[in-house]
C-alpha positions in Angstrom: -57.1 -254.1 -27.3 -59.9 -253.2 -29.4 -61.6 -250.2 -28.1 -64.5 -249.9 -26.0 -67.7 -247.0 -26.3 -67.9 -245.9 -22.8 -71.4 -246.0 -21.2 -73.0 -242.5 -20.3 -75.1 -241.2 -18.4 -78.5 -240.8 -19.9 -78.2 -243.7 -23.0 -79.6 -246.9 -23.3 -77.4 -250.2 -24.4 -77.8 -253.5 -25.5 -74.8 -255.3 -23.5 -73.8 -259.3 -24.0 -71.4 -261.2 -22.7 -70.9 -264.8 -23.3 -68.4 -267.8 -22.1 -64.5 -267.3 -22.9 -64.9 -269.3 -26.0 -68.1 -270.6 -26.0 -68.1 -272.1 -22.4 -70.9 -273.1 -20.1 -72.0 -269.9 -17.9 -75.3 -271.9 -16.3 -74.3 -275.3 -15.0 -77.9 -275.6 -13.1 -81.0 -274.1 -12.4 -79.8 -271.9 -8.8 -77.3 -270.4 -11.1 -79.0 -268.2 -12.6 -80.9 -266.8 -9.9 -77.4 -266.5 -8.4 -76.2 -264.3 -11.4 -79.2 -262.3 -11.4 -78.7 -261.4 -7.6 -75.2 -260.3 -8.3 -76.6 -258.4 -11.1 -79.2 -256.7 -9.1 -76.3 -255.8 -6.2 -73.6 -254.5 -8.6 -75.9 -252.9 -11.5 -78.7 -251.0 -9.7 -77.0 -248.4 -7.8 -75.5 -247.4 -11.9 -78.2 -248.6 -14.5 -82.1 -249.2 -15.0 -82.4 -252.4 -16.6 -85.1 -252.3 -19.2 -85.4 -256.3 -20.2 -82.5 -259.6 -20.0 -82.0 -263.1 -21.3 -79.9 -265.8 -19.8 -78.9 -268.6 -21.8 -76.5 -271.4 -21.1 -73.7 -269.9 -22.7 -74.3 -266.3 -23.3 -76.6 -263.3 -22.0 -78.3 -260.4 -23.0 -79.7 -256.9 -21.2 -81.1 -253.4 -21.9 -80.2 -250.9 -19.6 -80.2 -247.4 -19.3 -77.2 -245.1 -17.6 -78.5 -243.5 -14.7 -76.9 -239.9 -14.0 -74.1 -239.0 -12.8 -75.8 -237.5 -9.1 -77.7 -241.0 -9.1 -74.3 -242.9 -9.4 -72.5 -240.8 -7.0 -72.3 -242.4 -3.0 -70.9 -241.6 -0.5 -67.7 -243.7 0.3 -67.3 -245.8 2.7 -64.0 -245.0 4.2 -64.4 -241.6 3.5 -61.1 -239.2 3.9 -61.1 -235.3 3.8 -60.4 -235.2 -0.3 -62.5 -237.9 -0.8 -65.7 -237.8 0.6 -68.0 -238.7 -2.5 -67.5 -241.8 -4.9 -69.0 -241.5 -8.3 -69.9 -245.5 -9.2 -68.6 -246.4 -12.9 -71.3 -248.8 -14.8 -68.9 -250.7 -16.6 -66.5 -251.4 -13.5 -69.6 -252.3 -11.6 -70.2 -254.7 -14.4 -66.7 -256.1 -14.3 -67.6 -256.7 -10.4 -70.9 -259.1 -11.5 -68.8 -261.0 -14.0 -65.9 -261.2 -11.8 -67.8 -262.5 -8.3 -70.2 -264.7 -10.3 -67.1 -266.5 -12.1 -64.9 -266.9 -8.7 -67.9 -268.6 -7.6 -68.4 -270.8 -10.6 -65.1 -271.7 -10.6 -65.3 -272.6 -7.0 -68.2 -274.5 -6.7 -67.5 -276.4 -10.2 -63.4 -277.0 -9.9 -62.4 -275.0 -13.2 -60.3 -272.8 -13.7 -59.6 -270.0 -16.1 -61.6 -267.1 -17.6 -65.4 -267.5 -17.5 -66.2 -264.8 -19.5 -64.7 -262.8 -22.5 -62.5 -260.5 -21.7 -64.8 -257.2 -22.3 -68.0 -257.3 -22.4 -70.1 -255.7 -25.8 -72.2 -253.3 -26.5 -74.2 -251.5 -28.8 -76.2 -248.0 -27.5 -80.0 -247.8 -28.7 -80.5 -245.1 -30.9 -83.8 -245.1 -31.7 -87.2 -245.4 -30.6 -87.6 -248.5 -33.4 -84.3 -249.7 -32.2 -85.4 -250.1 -28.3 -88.5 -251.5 -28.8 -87.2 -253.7 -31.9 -84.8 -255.0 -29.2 -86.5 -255.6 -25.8 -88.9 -258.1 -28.4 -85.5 -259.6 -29.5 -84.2 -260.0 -26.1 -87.2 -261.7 -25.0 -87.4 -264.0 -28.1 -83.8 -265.0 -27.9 -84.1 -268.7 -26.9 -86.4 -269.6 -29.8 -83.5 -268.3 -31.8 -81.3 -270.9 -30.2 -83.3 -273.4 -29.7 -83.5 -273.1 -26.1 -87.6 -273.6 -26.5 -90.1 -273.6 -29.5 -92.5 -270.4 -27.4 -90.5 -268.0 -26.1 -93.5 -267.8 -23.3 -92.1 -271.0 -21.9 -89.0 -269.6 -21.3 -88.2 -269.1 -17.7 -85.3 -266.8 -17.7 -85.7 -263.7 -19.2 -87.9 -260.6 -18.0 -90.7 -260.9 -20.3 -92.9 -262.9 -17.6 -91.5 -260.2 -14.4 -93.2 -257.3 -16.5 -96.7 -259.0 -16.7 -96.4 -259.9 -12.8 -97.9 -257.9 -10.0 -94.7 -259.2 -7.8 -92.0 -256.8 -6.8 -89.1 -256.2 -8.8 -85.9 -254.3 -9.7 -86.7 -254.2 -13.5 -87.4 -250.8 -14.4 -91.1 -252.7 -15.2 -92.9 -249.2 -15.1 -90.7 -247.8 -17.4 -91.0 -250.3 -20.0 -94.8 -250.6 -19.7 -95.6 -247.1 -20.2 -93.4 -247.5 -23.6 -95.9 -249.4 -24.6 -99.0 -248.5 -23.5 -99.8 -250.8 -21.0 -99.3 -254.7 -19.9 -101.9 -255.6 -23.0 -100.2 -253.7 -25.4 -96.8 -254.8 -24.8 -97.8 -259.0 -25.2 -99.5 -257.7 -28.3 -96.4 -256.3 -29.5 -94.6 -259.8 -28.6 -97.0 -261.6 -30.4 -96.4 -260.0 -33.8 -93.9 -261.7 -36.3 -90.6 -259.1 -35.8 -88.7 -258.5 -39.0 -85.3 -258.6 -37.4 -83.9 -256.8 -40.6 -85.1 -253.7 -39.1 -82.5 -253.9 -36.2 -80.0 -256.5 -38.0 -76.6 -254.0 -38.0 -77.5 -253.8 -34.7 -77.8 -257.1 -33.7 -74.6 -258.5 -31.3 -74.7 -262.4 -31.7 -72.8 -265.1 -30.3 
């Protein structure tokens, strides 16, 4: 099994999954508001998620590792050695891919993996890189012909960081990267030379 970067505490990753071998993830529209509610449950107690895409076979996120005191709970069956828990972000993960595809499988009659086995990722190591990448995230159906505007897209975050509405994006975050709501469509606007993030870029 090839071997896996663990996620720490602190960094920021681009993570994807996609189909076990190209298949359907999104059979219909509720589906991906039921993914992204799995997501919210499993991921938010572990990682700040920065931007996502959902496509029909394949997703992408930016998150950052929250530290290790954020992650740590107390259990729930708590016994005198154990009182503490300390939440892993990739097994919390596993849990969203895991629930969502039990469900899939149930509601849709398959069978079989979902997903790919392991999930990838690539950490952000730059200040280029991150911003490079929430604009790629963002712009990812164009690239696969999901629309011609990525503004027309209704399942990504770009449209949750210009809303007012509540939300578990870490929207706040991502706005004061970029100096404000105006500032960060003006940087979507501009024509992104993907060359400058291409060795980073996981496709499908």
């Amino acid at each position: 099994m090839a071997y896996r970067i663990p996620l720490e505490s602190g960094k920021y990753y681009h993570i994807y999954n996609r189909g076990n071998n190209g298949t359907t993830l999104f059979y219909e529209e509720k589906n991906y508001y039921y993914f992204l509610d799995l997501y919210a449950k499993y991921t938010t107690p572990v990682m700040d998620t920065l931007a996502y895409c959902l496509m029909g076979n394949h997703f992408h996120v930016l998150v950052k590792i929250k530290s290790e005191a954020e992650r740590t709970q107390v259990r729930k069956n708590p016994s005198p050695k154990s009182k503490y828990i300390t939440l892993n972000p990739s097994r919390q993960l596993g849990h969203v891919f895991n629930s969502y595809a039990q469900a899939i499988n149930k509601r849709y009659g398959r069978t079989g993996s979902l997903f790919e086995e392991a999930f990838r990722r690539k950490e952000v190591t730059s200040e280029n890189y991150l911003s490079q990448l929430i604009n790629y995230i963002h712009k990812n159906p164009v690239k696969h012909g999901f629309c011609q505007d990525f503004k027309d897209y209704p399942h990504s975050s770009y449209h949750s960081h210009l809303s007012n509405r509540q939300t578990k994006l870490a929207r706040k975050d991502v706005l004061d990267w970029f100096g404000g709501k105006e500032q960060f469509q003006v940087f979507h606007e501009d024509k992104q030379d993907e060359k400058l993030i291409d060795k980073y870029i996981i496709e499908v």
